[in-house]
N, C-alpha and C positions, 0 to 999 in steps of 0.2 A: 499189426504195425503199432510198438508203441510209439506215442510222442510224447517227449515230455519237456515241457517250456517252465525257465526260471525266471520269473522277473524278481530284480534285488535291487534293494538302494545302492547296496554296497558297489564300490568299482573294482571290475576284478582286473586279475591280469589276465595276460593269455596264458600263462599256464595256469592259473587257477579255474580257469574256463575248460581246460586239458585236462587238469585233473576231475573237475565236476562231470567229464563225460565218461572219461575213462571208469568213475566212481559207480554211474551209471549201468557201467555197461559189465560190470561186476555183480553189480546185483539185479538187474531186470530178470534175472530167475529164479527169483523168489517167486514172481509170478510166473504158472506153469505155461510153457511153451512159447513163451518169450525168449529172445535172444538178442543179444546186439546186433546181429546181421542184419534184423531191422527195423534196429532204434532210430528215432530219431529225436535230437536234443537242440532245444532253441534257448539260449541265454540272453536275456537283456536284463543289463545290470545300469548302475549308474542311476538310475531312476529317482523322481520323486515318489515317496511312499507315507501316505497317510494312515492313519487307524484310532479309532475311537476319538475323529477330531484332532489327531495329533501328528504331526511329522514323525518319520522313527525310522530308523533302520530294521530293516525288513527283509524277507524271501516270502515267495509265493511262487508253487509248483504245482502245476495243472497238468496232470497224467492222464491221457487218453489213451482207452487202449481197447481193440477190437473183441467183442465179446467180453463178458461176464466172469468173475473168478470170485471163487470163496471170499467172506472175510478174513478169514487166518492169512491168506497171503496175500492180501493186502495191507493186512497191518504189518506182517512183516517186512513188507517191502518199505511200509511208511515207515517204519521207527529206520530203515535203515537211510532213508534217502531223507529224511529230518535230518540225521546225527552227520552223513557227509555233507548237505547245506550248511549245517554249526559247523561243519569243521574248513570247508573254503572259503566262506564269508565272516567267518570269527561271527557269527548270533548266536544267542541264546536261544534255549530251548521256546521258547514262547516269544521267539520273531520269525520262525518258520512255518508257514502253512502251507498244508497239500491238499488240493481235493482230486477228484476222479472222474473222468467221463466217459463210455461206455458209448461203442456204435458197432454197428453190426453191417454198415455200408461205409464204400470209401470209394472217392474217383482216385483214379492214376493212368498216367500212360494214356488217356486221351478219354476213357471211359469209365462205369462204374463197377465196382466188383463189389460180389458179397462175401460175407464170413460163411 
């Protein structure tokens, strides 16, 4: 299951919110055996965002996703999901940050399950 949550300064609308998932769910397979079926995407926009002691307009995308995959497609999933953040939030390439978390356990549906 990936999840992948944005938080941005920026305000979006609802369809830039629309678009950022749809953008999403275009390319979650980059990473192998991923699929939208069961993505899961959280936006909070609007926000205060600080960095290096500064106010700034910002994104910050935190990709969780069950099991382990190469760096190569990782990176290619980042450069692609960096360039549609710059392109629904109007940032620059250096007010986007992604990082990644990795689990191998996950509850649902009342219990836990593994990978």
């Amino acid at each position: 299951m990936p999840y992948i949550r944005m938080a941005t300064s920026q305000q979006l609308t609802a369809a830039q919110k629309d678009d950022f998932k749809s953008g999403l769910a275009e390319i979650i397979g980059l990473i192998p055996g991923k699929t939208e079926a069961a993505l899961m995407v959280e936006v909070d926009d609007g926000i205060t965002m600080y960095f290096k002691g500064e106010k700034r307009a910002l994104a910050y995308l935190d990709a969780k996703f069950s099991g382990d995959t190469e760096f190569e497609h990782k990176k290619l999933f980042t450069e692609a999901a960096c360039a549609l953040t710059q392109k629904v939030c109007g940032l620059p390439p250096d007010a986007v940050y992604l990082t990644y978390s990795v689990f191998n356990e996950w509850g649902t549906g009342g219990t836990l399950k593994a990978r």
